[in-house]
DRENDO-1510 file (C-alpha; in Angstrom, 1 decimal, always signed):
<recs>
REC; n; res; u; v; w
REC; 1; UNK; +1.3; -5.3; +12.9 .
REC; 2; UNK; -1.6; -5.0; +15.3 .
REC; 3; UNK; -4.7; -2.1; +14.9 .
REC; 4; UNK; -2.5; +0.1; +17.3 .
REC; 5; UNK; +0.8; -0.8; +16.0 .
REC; 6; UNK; -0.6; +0.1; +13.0 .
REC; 7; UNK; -1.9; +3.4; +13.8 .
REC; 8; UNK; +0.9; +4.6; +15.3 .
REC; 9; UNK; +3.0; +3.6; +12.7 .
REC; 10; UNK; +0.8; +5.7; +10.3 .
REC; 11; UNK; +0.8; +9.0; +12.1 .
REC; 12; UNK; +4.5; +9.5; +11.0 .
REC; 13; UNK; +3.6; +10.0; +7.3 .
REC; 14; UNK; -0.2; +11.6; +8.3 .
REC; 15; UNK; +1.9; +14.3; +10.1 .
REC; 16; UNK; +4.6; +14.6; +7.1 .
REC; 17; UNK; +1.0; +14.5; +5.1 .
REC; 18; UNK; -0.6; +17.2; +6.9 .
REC; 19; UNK; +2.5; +19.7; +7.1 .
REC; 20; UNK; +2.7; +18.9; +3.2 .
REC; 21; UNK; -0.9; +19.2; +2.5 .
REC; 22; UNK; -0.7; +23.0; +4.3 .
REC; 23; UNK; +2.0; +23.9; +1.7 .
REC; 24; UNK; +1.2; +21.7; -1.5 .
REC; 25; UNK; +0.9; +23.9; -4.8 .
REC; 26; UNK; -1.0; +26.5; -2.9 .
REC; 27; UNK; -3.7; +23.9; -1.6 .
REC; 28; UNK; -4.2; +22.5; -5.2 .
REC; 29; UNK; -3.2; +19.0; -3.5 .
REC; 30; UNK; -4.6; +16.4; -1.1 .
REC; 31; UNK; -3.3; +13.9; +1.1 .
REC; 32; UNK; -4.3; +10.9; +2.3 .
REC; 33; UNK; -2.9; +7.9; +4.4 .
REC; 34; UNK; -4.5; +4.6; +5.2 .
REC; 35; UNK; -2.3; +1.9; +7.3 .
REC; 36; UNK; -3.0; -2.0; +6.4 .
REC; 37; UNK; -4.0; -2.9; +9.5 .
REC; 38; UNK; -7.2; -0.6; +10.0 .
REC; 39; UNK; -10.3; -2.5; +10.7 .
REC; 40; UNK; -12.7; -3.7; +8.3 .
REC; 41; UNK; -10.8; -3.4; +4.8 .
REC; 42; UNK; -13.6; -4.0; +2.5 .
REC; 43; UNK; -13.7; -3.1; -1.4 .
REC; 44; UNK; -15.5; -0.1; -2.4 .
REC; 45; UNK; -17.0; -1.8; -5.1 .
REC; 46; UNK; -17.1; -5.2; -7.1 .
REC; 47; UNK; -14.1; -3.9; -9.4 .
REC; 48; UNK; -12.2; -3.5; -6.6 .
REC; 49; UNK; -13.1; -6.6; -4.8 .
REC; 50; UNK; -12.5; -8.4; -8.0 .
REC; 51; UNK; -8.9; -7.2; -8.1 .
REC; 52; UNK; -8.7; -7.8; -4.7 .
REC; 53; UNK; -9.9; -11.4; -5.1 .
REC; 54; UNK; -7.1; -12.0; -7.3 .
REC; 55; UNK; -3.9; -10.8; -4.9 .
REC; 56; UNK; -2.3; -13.0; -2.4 .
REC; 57; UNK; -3.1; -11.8; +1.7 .
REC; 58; UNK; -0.4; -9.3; +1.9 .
REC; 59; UNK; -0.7; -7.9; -1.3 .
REC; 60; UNK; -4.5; -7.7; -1.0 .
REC; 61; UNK; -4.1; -5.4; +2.0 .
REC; 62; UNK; -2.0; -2.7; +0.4 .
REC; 63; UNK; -4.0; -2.7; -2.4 .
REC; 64; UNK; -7.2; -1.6; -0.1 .
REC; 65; UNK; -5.1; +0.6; +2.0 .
REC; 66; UNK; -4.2; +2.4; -1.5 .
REC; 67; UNK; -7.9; +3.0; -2.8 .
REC; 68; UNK; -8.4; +4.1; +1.1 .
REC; 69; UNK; -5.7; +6.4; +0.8 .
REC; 70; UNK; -6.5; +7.8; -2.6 .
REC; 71; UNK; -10.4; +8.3; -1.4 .
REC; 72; UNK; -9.0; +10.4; +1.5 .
REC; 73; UNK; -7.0; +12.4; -0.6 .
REC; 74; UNK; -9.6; +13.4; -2.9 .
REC; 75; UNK; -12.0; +14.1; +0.1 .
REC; 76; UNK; -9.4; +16.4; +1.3 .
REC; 77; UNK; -9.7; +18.5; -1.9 .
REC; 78; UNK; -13.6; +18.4; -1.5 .
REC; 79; UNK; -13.9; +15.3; -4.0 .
REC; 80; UNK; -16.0; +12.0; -2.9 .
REC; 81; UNK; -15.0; +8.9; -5.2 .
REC; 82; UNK; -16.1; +5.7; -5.2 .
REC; 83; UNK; -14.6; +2.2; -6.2 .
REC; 84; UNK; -11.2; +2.9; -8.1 .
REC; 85; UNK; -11.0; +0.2; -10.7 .
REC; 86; UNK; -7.2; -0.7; -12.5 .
REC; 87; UNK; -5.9; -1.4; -15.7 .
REC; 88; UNK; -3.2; -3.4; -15.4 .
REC; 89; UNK; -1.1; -2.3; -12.1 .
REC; 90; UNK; -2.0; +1.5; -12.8 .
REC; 91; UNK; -5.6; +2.5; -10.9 .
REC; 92; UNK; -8.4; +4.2; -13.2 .
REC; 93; UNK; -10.2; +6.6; -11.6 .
REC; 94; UNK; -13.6; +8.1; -12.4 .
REC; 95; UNK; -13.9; +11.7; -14.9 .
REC; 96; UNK; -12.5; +14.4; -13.2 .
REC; 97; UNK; -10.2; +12.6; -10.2 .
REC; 98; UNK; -6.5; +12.0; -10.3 .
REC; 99; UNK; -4.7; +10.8; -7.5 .
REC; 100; UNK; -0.8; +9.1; -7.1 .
REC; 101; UNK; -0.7; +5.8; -4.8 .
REC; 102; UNK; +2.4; +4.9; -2.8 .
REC; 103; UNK; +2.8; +1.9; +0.2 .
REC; 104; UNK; +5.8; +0.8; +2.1 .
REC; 105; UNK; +6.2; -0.9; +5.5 .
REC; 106; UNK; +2.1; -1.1; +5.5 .
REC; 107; UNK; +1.0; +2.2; +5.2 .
REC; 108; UNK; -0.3; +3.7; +2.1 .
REC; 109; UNK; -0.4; +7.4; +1.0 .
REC; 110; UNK; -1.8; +9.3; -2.0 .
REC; 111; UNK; -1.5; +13.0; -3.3 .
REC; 112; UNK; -4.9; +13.9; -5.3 .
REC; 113; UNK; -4.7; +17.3; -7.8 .
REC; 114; UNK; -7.6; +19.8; -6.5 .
REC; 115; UNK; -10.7; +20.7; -9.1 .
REC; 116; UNK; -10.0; +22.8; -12.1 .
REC; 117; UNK; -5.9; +22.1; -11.5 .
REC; 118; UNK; -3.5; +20.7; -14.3 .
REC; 119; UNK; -0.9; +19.8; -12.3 .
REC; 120; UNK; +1.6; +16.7; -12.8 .
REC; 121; UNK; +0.7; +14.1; -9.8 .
REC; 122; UNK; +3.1; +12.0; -8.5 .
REC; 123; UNK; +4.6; +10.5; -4.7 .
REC; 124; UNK; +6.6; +7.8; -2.9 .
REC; 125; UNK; +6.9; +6.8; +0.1 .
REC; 126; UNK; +9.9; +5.2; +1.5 .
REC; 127; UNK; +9.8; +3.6; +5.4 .
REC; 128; UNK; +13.0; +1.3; +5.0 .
REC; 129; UNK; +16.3; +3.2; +4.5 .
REC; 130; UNK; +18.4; +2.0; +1.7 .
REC; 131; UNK; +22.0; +1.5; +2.0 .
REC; 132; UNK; +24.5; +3.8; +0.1 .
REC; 133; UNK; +25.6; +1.3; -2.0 .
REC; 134; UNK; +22.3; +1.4; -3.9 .
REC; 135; UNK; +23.4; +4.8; -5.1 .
REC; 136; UNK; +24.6; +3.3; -8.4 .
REC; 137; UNK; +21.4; +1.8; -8.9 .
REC; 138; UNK; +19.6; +5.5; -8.6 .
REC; 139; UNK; +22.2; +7.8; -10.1 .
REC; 140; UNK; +24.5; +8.4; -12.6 .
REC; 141; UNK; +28.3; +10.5; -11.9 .
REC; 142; UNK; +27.0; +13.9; -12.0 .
REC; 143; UNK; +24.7; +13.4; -9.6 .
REC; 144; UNK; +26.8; +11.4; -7.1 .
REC; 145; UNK; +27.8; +14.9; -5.1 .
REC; 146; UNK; +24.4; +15.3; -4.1 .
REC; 147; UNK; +25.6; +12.7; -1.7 .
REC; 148; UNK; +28.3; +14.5; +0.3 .
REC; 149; UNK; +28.8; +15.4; +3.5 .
REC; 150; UNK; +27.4; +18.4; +5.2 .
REC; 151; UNK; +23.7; +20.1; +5.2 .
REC; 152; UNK; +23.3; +20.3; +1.8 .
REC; 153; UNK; +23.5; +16.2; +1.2 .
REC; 154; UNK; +20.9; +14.2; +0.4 .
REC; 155; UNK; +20.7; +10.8; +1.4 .
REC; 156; UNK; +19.8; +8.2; -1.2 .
REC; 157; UNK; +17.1; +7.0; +0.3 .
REC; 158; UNK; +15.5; +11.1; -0.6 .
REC; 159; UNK; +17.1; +10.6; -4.0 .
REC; 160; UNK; +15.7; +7.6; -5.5 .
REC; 161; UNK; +12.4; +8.6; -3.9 .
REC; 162; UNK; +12.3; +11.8; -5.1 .
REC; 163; UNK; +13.0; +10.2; -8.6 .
REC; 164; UNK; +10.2; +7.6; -8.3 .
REC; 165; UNK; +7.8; +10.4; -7.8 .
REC; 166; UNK; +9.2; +12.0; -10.6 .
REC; 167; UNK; +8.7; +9.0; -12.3 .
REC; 168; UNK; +5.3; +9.1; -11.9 .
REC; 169; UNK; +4.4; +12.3; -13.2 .
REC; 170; UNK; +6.7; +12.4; -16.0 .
REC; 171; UNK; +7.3; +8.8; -17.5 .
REC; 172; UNK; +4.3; +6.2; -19.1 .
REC; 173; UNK; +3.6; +2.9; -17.4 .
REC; 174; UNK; +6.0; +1.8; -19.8 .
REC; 175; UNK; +8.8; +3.7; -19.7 .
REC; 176; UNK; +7.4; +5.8; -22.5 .
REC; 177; UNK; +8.1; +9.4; -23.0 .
REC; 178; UNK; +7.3; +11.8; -25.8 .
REC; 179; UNK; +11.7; +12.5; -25.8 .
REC; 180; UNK; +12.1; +8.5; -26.2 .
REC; 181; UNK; +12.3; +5.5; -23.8 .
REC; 182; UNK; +12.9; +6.3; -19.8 .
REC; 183; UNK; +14.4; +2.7; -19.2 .
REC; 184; UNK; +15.4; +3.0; -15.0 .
REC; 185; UNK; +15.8; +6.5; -12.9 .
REC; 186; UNK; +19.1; +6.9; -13.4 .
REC; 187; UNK; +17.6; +8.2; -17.2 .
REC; 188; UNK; +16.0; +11.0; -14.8 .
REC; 189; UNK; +18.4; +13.9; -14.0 .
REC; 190; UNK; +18.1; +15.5; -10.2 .
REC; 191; UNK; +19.6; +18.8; -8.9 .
REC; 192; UNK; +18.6; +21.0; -5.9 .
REC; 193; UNK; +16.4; +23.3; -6.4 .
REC; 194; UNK; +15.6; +25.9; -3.3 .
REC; 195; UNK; +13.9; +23.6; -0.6 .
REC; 196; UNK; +13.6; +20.5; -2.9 .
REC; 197; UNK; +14.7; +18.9; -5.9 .
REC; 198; UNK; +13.9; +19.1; -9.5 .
REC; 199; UNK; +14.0; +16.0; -11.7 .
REC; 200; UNK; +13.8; +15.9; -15.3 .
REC; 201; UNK; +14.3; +13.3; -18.4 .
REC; 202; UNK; +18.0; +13.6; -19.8 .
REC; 203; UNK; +16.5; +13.2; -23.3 .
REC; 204; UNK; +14.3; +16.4; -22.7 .
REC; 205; UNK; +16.0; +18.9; -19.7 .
REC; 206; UNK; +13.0; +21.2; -20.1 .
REC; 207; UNK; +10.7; +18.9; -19.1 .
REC; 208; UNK; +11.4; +19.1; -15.5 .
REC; 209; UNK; +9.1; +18.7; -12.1 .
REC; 210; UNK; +9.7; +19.9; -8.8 .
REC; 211; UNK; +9.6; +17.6; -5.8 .
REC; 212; UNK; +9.1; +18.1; -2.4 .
REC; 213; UNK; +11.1; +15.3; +0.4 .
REC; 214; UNK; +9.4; +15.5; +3.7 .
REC; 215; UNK; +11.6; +13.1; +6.6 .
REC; 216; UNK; +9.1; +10.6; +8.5 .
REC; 217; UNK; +11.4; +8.9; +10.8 .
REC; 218; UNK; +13.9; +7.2; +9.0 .
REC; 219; UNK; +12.3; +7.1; +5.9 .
REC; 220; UNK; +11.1; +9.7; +3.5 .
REC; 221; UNK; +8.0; +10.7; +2.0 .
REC; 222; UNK; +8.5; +13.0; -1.6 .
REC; 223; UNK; +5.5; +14.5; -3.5 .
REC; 224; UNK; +5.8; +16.1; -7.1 .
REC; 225; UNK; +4.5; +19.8; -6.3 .
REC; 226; UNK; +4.2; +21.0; -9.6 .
REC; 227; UNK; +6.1; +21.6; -13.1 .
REC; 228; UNK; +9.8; +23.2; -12.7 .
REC; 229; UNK; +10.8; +26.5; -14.6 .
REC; 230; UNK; +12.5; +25.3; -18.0 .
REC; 231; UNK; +15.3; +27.2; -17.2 .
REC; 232; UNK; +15.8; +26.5; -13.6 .
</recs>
């Protein structure tokens, strides 16, 4: 995908991004977006170009466009951050900065928490549809009428994204949980709730987060806004 391509390509999610960031939490979140193909892509620092080192091409190039995006985000919350090291495939930021990472179809965007906020971070981004059939892969029979026909239907493509920034916020790197092992999303519950979704571990109903699914063209980008009422 060429430097303009690639731009274009990106304003989709930037302008999902900016309607989001107006609404997110009351302000207490940023959002960022980087595309794969900007010019340049250089390491912020020798952690980073160390990982980088280490990736094949493509790989490589998400990986920058994901610190890139997770710098902006913080910048948009009145946060400068440097080189974002990782531990494993998770990124470690510096004391005092959070921020979810998400890429698909070579853009990369990231939701960072605000100063002096303890909220739950998580996103996804999701540029390539996925067929129905996948359904069984995301959800489990009580959730299967969230796919029906009419205005109120979600799509699974929303679903499972929805779920893996749910994932995110609520579930370890691996799969760990305080209520027990999360072992694939269709251990994550979703229902409606007013203009989103609210997704929570089966083992543990109450501890539920609310997620926001903005459309960018075909695709979807969701973003966990903050924790959901126990008893919603």
């Amino acid at each position: 995908m060429g430097g303009e391509a690639g731009r274009a390509a990106a304003r989709g999610p930037a302008r999902a991004a900016d309607d989001a960031s107006a609404r997110a939490a009351g302000g207490a979140l940023g959002l960022g977006v980087a595309a794969v193909c900007e010019p340049g892509p250089q390491p912020a620092g020798p952690a980073e170009a160390a990982a980088a080192a280490s990736m094949p091409p493509k790989r490589r190039l998400e990986f920058l466009a994901g610190r890139r995006a997770a710098r902006r985000a913080l910048r948009a919350v009145g946060l400068e951050c440097g080189e974002i090291s990782r531990s494993g495939r998770l990124p470690v930021f510096p004391p005092g900065r959070a921020a979810s990472i998400s890429h698909s179809a070579g853009i990369a965007v990231a939701v960072a928490r605000a100063p002096g906020r303890d909220l739950p971070l998580g996103c996804d981004l999701e540029l390539r549809p996925l067929p129905r059939g996948a359904a069984r892969l995301v959800l489990r029979a009580d959730e299967e009428a969230l796919l029906g026909a009419g205005a109120q239907a979600w799509s699974v493509t929303e679903l499972f994204s929805a779920k893996e920034a749910a994932w995110k916020a609520l579930v370890g790197p691996d799969g760990e949980h305080p209520a027990g092992p999360v072992e694939s999303l269709r251990d994550l519950q979703v229902r409606p709730d007013g203009d989103g979704l609210r997704v929570c571990p089966r083992a543990e109903p109450a501890h539920a987060v609310r997620v926001r699914v903005v459309r960018v063209g075909a695709g979807v980008f969701s973003y966990v806004v903050g924790r959901a009422d126990a008893h919603g």
